[in-house]
C-alpha positions in Angstrom: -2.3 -0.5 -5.2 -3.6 3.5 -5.7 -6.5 3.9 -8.5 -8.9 6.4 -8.9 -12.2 5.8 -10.4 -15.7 6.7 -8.8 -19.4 5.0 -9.9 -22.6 5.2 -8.9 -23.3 4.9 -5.4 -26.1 1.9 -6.0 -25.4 -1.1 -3.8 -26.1 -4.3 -5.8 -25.5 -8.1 -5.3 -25.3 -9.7 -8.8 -25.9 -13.3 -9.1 -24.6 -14.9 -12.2 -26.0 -18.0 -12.3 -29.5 -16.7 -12.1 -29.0 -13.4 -13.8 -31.2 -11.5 -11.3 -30.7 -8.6 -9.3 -31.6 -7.9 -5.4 -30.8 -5.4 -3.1 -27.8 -5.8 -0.7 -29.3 -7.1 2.9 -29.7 -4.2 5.5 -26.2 -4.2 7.3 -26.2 -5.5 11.2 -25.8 -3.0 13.7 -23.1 -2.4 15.8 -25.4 -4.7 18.6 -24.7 -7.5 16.4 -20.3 -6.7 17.6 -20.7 -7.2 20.8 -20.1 -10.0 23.3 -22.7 -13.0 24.5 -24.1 -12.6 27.7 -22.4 -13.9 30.5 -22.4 -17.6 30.9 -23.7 -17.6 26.9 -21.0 -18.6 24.8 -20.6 -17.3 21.3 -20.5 -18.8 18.1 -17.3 -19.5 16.4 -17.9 -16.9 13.8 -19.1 -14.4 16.4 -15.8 -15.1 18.6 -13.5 -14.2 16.0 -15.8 -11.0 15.0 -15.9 -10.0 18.7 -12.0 -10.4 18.6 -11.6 -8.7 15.6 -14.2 -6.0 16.0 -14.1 -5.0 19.9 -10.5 -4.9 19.6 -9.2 -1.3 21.4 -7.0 0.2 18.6 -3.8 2.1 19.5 -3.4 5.4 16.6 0.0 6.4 18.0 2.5 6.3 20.5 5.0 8.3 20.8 7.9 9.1 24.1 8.9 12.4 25.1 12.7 13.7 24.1 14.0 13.5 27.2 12.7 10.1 27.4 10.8 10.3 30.6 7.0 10.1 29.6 4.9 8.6 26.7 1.7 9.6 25.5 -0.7 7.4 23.1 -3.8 7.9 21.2 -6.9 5.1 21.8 -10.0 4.6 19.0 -13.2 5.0 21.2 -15.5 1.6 21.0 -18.9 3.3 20.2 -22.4 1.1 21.1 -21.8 -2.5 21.2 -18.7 -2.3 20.5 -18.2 -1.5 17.4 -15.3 1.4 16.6 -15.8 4.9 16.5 -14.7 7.9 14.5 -13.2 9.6 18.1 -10.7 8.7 19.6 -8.3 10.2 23.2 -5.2 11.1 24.1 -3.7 9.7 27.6 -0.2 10.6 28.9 2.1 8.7 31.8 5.3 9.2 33.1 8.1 6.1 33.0 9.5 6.5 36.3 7.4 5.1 39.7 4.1 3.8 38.8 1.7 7.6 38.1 -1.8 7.7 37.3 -2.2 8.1 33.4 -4.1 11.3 32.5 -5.9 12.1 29.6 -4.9 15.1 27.4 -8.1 16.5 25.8 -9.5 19.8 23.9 -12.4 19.7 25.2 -14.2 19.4 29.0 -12.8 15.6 29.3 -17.1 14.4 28.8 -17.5 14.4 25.3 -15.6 12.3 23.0 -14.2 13.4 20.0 -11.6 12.7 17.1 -8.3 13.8 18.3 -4.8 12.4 17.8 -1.3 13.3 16.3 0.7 13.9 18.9 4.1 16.1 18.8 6.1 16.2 21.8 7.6 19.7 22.4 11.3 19.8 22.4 11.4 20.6 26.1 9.2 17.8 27.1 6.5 19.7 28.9 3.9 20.1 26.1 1.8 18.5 23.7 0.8 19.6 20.1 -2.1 17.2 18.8 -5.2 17.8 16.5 -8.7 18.0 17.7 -12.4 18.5 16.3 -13.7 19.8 19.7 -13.9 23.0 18.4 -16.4 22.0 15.7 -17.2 18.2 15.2 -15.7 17.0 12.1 -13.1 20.0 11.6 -9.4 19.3 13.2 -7.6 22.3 14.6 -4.1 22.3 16.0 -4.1 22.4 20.1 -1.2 22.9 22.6 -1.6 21.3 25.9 0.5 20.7 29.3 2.2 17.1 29.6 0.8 17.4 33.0 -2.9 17.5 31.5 -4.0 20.8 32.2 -6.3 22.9 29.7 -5.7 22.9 25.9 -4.9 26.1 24.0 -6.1 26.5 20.1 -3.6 27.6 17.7 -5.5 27.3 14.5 -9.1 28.4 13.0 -8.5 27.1 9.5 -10.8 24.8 7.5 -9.6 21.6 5.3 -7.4 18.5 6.5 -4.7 19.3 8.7 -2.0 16.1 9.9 1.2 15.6 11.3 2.2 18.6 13.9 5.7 18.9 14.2 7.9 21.3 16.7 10.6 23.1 15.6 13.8 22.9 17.6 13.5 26.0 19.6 9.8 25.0 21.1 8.6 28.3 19.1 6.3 26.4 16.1 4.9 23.9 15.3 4.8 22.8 11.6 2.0 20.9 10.1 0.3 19.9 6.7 -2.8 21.7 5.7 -5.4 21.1 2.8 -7.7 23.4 2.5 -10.8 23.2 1.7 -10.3 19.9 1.5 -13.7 18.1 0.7 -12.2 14.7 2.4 -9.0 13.2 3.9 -5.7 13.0 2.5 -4.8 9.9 1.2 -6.3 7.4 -1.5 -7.1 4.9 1.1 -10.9 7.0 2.2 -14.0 7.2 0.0 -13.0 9.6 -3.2 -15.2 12.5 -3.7 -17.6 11.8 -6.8 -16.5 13.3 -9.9 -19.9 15.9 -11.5 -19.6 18.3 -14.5 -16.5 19.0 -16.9 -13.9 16.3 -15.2 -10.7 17.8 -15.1 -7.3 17.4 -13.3 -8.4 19.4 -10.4 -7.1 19.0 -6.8 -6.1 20.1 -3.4 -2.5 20.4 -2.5 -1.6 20.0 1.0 0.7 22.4 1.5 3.4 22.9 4.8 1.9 25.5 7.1 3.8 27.0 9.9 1.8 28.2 13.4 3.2 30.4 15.5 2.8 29.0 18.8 3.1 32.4 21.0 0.6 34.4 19.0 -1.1 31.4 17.5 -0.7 32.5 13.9 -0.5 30.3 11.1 0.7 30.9 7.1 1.3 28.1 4.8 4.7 28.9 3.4 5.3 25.9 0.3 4.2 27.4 -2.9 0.6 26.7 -3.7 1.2 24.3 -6.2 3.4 22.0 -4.4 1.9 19.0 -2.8 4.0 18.5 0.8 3.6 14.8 1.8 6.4 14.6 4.6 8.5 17.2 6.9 11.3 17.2 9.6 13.3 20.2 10.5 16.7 21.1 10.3 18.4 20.8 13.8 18.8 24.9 13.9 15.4 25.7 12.7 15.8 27.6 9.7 14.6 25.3 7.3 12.6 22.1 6.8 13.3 19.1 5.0 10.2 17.8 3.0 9.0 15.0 0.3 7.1 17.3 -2.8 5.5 16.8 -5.7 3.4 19.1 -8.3 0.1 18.2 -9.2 -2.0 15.8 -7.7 -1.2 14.4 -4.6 -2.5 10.9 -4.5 -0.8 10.1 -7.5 2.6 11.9 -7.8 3.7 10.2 -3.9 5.7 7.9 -6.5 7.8 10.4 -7.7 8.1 13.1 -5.4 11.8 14.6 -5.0 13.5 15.6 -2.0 13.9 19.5 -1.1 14.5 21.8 1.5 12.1 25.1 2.5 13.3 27.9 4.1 11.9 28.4 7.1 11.5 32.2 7.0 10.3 33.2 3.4 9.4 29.6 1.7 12.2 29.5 -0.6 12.7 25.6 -1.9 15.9 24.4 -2.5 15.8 20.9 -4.3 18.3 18.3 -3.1 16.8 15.6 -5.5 14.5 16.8 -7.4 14.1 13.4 -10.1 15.0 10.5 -7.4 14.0 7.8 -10.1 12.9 5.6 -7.2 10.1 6.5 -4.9 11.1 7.9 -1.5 9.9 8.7 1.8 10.5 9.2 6.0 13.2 12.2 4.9 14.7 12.9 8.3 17.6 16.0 9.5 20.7 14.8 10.8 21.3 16.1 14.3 25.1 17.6 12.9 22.9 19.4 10.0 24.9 18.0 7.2 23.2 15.3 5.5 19.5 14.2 4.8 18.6 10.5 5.4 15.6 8.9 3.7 14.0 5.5 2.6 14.3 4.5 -1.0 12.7 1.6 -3.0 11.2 0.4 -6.6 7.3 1.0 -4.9 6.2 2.2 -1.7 2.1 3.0 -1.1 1.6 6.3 0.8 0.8 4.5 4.4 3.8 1.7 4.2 7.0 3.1 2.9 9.6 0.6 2.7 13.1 -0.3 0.7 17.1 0.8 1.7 18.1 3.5 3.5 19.8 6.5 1.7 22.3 9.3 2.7 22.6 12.8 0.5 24.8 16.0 1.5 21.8 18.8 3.3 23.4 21.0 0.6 22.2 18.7 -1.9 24.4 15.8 -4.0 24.0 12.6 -5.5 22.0 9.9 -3.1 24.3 6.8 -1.4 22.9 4.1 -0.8 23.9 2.6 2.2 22.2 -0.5 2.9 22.7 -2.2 -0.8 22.9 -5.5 0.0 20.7 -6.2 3.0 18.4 -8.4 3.4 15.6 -6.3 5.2 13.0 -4.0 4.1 13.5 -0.4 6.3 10.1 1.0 7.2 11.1 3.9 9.3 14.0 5.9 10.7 15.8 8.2 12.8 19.4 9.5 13.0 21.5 8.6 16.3 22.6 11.3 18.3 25.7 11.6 17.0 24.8 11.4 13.6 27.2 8.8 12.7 24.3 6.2 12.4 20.8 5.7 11.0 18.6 3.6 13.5 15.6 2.1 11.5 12.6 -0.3 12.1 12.1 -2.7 9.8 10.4 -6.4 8.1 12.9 -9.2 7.9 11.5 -12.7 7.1 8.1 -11.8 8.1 9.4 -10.6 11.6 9.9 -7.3 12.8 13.3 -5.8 13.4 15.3 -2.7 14.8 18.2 -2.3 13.6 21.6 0.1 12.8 22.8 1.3 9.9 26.3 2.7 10.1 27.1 5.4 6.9 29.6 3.1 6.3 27.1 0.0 5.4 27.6 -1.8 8.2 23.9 -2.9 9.4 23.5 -4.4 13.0 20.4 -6.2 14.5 19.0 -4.7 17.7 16.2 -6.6 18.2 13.8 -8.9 16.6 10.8 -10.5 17.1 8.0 -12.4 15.7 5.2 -9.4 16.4 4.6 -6.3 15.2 5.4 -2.7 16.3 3.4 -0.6 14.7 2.7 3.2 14.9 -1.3 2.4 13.7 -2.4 -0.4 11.4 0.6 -0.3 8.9 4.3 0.5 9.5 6.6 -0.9 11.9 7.9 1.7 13.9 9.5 2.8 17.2 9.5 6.3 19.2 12.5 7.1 20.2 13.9 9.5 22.6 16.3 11.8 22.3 19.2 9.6 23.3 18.1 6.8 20.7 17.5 4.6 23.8 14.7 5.0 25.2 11.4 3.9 23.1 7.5 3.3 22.8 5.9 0.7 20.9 3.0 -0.5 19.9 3.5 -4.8 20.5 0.9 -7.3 18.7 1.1 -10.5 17.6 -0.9 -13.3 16.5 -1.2 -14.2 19.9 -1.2 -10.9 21.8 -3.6 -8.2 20.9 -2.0 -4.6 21.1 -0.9 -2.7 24.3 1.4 -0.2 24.9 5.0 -1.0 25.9 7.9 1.5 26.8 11.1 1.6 28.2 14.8 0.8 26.7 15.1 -1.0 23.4 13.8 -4.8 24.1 13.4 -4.0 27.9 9.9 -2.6 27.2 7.6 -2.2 30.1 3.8 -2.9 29.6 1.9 0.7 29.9 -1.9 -0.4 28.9 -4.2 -3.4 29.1 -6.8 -2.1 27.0 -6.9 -5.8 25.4 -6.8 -8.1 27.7 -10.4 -9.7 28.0 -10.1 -10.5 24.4 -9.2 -14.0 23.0 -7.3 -15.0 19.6 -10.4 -17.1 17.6 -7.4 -18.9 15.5 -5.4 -21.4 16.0 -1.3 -21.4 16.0 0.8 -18.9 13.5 3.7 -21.1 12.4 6.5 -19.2 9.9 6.5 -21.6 6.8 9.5 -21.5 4.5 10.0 -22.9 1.4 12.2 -22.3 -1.9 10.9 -21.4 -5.1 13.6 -20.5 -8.6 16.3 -18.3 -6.9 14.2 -17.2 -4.2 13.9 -18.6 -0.8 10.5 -17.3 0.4 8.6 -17.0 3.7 5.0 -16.9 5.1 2.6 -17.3 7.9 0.6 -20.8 8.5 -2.6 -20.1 10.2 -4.0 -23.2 11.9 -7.9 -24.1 12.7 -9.1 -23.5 15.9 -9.4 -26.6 17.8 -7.0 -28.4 15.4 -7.6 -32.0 15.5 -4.6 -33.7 13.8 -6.6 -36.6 12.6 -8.7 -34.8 10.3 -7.9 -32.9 7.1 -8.6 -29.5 6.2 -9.4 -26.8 3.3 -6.7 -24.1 3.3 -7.7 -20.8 1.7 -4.7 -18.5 0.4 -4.6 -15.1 1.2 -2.5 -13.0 -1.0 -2.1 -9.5 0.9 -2.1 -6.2 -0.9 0.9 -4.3 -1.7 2.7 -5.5 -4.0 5.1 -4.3 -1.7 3.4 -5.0 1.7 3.7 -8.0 3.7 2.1 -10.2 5.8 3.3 -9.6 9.9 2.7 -11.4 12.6 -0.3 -8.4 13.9 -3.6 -9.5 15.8 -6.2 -8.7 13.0 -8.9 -6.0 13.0 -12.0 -5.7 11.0 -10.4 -5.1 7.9 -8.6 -9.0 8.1 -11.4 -10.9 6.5 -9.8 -13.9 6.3 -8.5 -14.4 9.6 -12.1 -15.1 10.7 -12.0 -18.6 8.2 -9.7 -20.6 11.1 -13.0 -20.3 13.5 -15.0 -22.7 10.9 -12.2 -24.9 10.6 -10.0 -23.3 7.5 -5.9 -23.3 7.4 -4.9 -19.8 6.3 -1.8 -19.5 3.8 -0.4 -15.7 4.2 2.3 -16.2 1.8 5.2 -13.0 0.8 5.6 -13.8 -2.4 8.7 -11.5 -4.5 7.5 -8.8 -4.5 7.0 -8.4 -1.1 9.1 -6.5 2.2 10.9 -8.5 3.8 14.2 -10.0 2.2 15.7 -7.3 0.9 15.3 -4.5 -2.2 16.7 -7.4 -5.1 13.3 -9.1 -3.5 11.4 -6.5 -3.5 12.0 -5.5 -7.4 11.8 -8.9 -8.3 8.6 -8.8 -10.2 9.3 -5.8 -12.3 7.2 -6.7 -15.7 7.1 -10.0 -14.1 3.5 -9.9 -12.3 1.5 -12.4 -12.0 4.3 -15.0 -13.1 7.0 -15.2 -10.2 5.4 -13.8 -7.4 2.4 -16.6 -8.1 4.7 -19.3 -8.5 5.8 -18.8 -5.5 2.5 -18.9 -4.3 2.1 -22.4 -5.8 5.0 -23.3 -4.0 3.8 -21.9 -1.3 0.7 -23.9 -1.2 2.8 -27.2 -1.8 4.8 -26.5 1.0 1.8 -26.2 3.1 0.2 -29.4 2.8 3.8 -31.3 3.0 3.5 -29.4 6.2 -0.2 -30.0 7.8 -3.0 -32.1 7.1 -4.3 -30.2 4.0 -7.0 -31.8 1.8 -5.4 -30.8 -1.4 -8.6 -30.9 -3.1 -10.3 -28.1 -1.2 -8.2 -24.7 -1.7 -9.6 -21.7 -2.1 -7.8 -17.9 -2.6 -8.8 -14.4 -1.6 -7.0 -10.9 -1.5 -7.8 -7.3 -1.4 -6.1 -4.6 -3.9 -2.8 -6.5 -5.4 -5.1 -9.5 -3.8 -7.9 -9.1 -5.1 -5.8 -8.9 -8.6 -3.1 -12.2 -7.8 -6.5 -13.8 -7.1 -7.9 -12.6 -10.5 -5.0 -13.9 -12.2 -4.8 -17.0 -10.3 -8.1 -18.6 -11.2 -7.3 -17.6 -15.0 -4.0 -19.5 -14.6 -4.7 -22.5 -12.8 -7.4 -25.2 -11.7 -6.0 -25.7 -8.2 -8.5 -23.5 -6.6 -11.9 -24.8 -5.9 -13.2 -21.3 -4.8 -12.1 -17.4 -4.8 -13.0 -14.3 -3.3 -11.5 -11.2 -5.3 -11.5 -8.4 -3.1 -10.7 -4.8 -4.8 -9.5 -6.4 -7.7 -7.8 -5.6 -11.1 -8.9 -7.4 -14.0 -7.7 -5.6 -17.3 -4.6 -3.2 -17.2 -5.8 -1.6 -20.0 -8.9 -0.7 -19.1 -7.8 0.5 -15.3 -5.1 2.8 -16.9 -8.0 4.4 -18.5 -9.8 4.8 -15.6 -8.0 5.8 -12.4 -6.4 9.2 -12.1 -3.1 7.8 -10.2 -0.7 5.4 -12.2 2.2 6.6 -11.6 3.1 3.4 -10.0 2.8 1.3 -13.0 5.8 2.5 -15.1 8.5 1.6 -12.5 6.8 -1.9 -12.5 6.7 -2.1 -16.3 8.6 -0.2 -18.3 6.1 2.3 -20.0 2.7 3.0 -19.9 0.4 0.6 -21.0 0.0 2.9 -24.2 3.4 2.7 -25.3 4.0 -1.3 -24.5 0.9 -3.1 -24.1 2.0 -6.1 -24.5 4.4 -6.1 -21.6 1.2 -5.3 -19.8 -1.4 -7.9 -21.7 1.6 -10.9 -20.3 0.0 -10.2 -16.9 -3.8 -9.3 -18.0 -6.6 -11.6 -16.3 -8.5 -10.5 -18.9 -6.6 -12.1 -21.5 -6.9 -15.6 -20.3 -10.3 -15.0 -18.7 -12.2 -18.0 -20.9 -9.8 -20.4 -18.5 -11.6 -19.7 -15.8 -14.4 -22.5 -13.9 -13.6 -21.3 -10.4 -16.4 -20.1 -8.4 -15.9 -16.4 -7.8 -17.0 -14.0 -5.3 -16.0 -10.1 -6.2 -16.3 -7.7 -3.8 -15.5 -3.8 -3.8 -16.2 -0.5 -2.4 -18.5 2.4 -4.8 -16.0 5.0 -3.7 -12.3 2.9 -4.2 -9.9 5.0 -5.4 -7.2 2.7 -5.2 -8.8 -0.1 -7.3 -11.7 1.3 -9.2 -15.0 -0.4 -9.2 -15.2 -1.3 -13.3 -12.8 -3.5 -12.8 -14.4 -5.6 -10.9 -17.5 -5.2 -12.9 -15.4 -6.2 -15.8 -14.7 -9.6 -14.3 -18.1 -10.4 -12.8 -18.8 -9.5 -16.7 -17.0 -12.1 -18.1 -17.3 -14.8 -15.5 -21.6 -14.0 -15.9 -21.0 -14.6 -19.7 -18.8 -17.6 -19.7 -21.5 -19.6 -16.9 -19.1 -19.2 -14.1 -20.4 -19.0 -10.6 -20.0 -15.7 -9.5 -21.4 -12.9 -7.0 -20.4 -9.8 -7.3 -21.3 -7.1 -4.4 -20.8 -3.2 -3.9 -20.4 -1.4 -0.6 -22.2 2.1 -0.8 -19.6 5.1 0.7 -16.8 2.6 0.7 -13.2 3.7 -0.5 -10.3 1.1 -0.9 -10.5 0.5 3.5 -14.3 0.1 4.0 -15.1 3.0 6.9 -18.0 1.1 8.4 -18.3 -1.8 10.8 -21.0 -3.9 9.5 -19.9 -3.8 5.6 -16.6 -5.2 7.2 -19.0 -8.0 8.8 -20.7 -8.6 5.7 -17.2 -9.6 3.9 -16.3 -11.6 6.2 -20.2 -13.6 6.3 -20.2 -13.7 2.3 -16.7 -14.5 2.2 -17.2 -17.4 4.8 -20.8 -18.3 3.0 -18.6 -18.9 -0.1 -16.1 -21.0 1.2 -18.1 -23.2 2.8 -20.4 -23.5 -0.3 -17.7 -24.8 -2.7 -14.8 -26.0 -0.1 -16.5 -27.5 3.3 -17.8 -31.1 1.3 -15.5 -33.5 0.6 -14.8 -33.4 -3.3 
């Protein structure tokens, strides 16, 4: 979920049952991330931490056209450990074994933040982005695939992402805020509102750099928000995703257009889609336009069915109506006869190909994750649609680099391989629920003894359309740190969820909170027929539509003994007030909240709040623009009032994904603390 509200920055533990106040404890240092001495073991809780926090994260990887090299982006470890804000660029070749060289802007010492990577069509260079110039201010660099020296294009001053090169090797496209006072996206920290509040904002706008006399000019008009690009195979024009106004909230209904390449002109190909879109892509032939279309995508994990229009503009064909899995990402086949996408299918990733005619055909599959970064499954492909890079994790596996023909993937890095899952086994649990048959991930203890029973904790992710994949967790997991004290974790995709299909997907339209959690219940029934589960001792948690399923659940049932609400959403009402981006909601319910409330109030924890005696920790970023702080104060509110056990915490310079280390640590601690408070005896 996107919402927009900011508070004041003070950082404030509330304690319900005693009505005090007291200051949030002073956060560990990143010392506290690192591993025990040798021959010193660690701690359960600090084994999971150190493989969830020390874990070497892979930003991107991505192969050349002709197929022949890859180059990948790693996130710097800083003291202890703990992750960095920089991050480096290495390159290696796929034939005999070659040393991997690094690709840097600056004299290959320092570290700084540099990443997105853009092959050039001819295979011998590198576009990518790079703050060496002036820390904290991205530039665009060219460099040699062979590593030497880096060559600035750009002296501009905002957010710049996603270089891109046009067919002929002669620009590179990318998008460019500027002045931007913070990161595209609503998943950083939102600047704090001061003065008159208005609608004011920053468009990111498509800028074009001149690689040969490293000019740049921003040629979409200036009140045109750009969110995606690809080019048309001659170069005269580009393909983008656009909305007017403000871009964090209009990604749900941006059309599809064209820009001319020359003089700006935009040509709209669909201007009112009336679903959201995203990943438009060129078809190598020029004629048509390709992208992914769905009820509700958020801005880092499109998803729904793949789409064909004419390039010269038409009515949309959907050509994947009936199948069963979620398309995340995309890319024509040579020929252009074919769509080749990555993809979620019963909780496993796919790659599959979608023929214009609707025929889809399974590539490969596996129970892991390819991911380009922490969200969408994705593969680079080569020119020939052969040829690939990945990014393969698991449960079991932490991330590495792999390349090499489809499924025939060659292990390039070993960046991981001194760490150690702190979990037990991941088993795919299916069970049925109304019309739905419905899938999620089992999480075992560590050290499992099958003669003893166990709590279980639920954890609902965030989304609604998201899922949970088969992905070694980071930092921002919480939960996956309870199997280390002995908990089973229930990841359950609930409808609503990626995974089985767009009818799946849509499935809880004005329906929240009612299917999508009885399928949870099922869910949790399905569980302890499965494992020893003390049925007794369950808990939920959640972040974002998480933190709001868990909300709802402990107003609608007495099944849980214990709840963590992370990022939550408490009163629809209330929240439509006080976020700047809802354009999400309507697709989901019909109307605004103004003009049917009560289609909104079916689904409002609020409204059933005096059911509520679960103990309840709330947790939430200051700076969350995706689900704004009140909401959660509105909750801990209630829950204070009514004598329910409840904490309620605030994370100072947090946005909707916390940005530092030890506030991630201190989740997992209070979250853990909680658990074992209300779940751990025997009831």
């Amino acid at each position: 979920m996107r919402r927009l509200c900011v508070i004041a920055a003070a950082v404030l533990s509330l304690s319900t049952v005693s009505g005090t106040q007291r200051t949030l404890e002073p956060a560990r240092d990143a010392r506290s991330l690192k591993a025990a001495p040798k021959g010193r073991a660690l701690s359960p809780l600090d084994d999971a931490i150190h493989a969830m926090f020390s874990l070497h994260r892979f930003q991107q990887v991505t192969i050349s056209p002709d197929g022949k090299s890859v180059a990948w982006v790693e996130t710097l470890l800083g003291p202890g450990g703990a992750p960095s804000a920089n991050s480096v660029i290495f390159v290696a070749g796929l034939g005999a074994p070659a040393a991997t060289k690094r690709i840097t802007a600056g004299d290959g010492k320092a570290a700084h933040e540099e990443h997105d990577l853009a092959w050039s069509p001819d295979s011998k260079q590198i576009a990518f982005l790079s703050d060496a110039a002036k820390t904290g201010q991205l530039q665009l660099f060219v460099a040699e695939a062979a590593g030497t020296g880096a060559t600035p294009l750009t002296h501009l001053k905002g957010f710049l992402s996603t270089p891109g090169w046009s067919p002929d090797g002669k620009t590179v496209a990318l998008l460019f805020t500027e002045n931007a006072t913070r990161a595209a996206g609503p998943l950083v920290a939102e600047t704090p509102d001061e003065g008159v509040v208005s609608d004011t904002y920053f468009e990111q706008r498509l800028t074009l750099v001149d690689v040969a006399r490293a000019r740049a000019r921003q040629i979409s008009p200036a009140d045109m928000y750009i969110y995606e690009f690809d080019w048309s195979p001659d170069g005269k024009a580009l393909v983008v995703t656009a909305a007017k106004g403000n871009g964090d909230d209009n990604w749900y209904i941006a059309g599809l257009s064209t820009i001319d390449a020359e003089d700006g002109t935009m040509h709209a190909i669909v201007p009112r889609p009336g679903i959201q879109i995203a990943a438009p892509r060129w078809s190598p032939d020029g004629k048509q336009l390709a992208f992914i279309g769905g009820l509700m995508s958020d801005e880092p994990i499109p998803g729904g069915d793949i789409y064909v229009v004419p390039a010269e503009g038409g009515s949309p064909r959907n050509v994947t109506p009936s199948m069963k899995t979620t398309a995340n990402s995309l890319a024509w086949s040579p020929d252009s006869q074919s769509v080749q996408f990555t993809g979620i299918a019963d909780g496993q990733t796919v790659i599959c190909r979608a023929a214009l005619d609707g025929e889809v055909s399974s590539i490969w599959v596996g129970a892991e994750r390819l991911a380009q970064g922490p969200f969408v499954p994705e593969a680079s492909l080569a020119r020939d649609g052969k040829m690939s890079a990945v990014i393969r994790e698991s449960f079991s596996q932490p991330p590495e680099i792999w390349a090499g023909t489809i499924g025939d993937w060659r292990q390039m890095t070993h960046r991981n391989s001194g760490l150690k899952s702190a979990w037990g086994e991941a088993k795919s649990l299916h069970w049925k629920s109304g019309e739905f048959d419905v899938q999620g991930w089992l999480i075992y203890p560590r050290d499992f003894d099958p003669t003893k029973r166990y709590p279980l904790i639920c954890y609902v992710h965030g989304g609604p359309a998201w899922t949970h994949l088969p992905a070694w967790p980071t930092r921002w997991d919480y939960g996956m740190a309870l199997p280390s004290q002995g908990y089973f974790i229930l990841k359950p995709n609930p409808r609503g969820s990626y995974g089985h299909g767009e009818k799946f997907t849509q499935a809880n339209v004005k329906d929240f909170g009612g299917g999508d959690f009885h399928d949870i219940l099922a869910g949790l029934d399905a569980a302890i027929q499965s494992a020893p589960i003390d049925p007794t001792r369950i808990g939920i948690t959640g972040w974002s539509y998480g933190g709001y399923m868990t909300m709802w659940a402990v107003t609608q049932s007495k099944r849980f003994r214990a709840a963590v609400a992370g990022a939550g959403l408490a009163n629809w009402l209330s929240y439509t007030g006080e976020n700047k981006i809802d354009q999400w909601m309507t697709p989901y319910f019909g109307a605004s909240v103004y003009d049917d409330p009560e289609v909104y109030a079916k689904s409002d924890p609020m409204k059933f709040i005096k059911n509520v005696k679960t103990p309840t920790l709330i947790v939430v970023g200051d700076s969350d623009g995706e689900c704004p702080p009140p909401q959660s104060y509105e909750f801990w509110h209630a829950l204070k009032t009514l004598a329910v056990p409840t904490e309620f915490v605030i994370y100072p310079h947090e946005g909707h994904q916390f940005a530092d280390p030890a506030h991630s640590r201190d989740v997992i601690e209070r979250t853990l603390a909680w658990f074992n408070q209300y779940l751990q005896a025997s009831h």
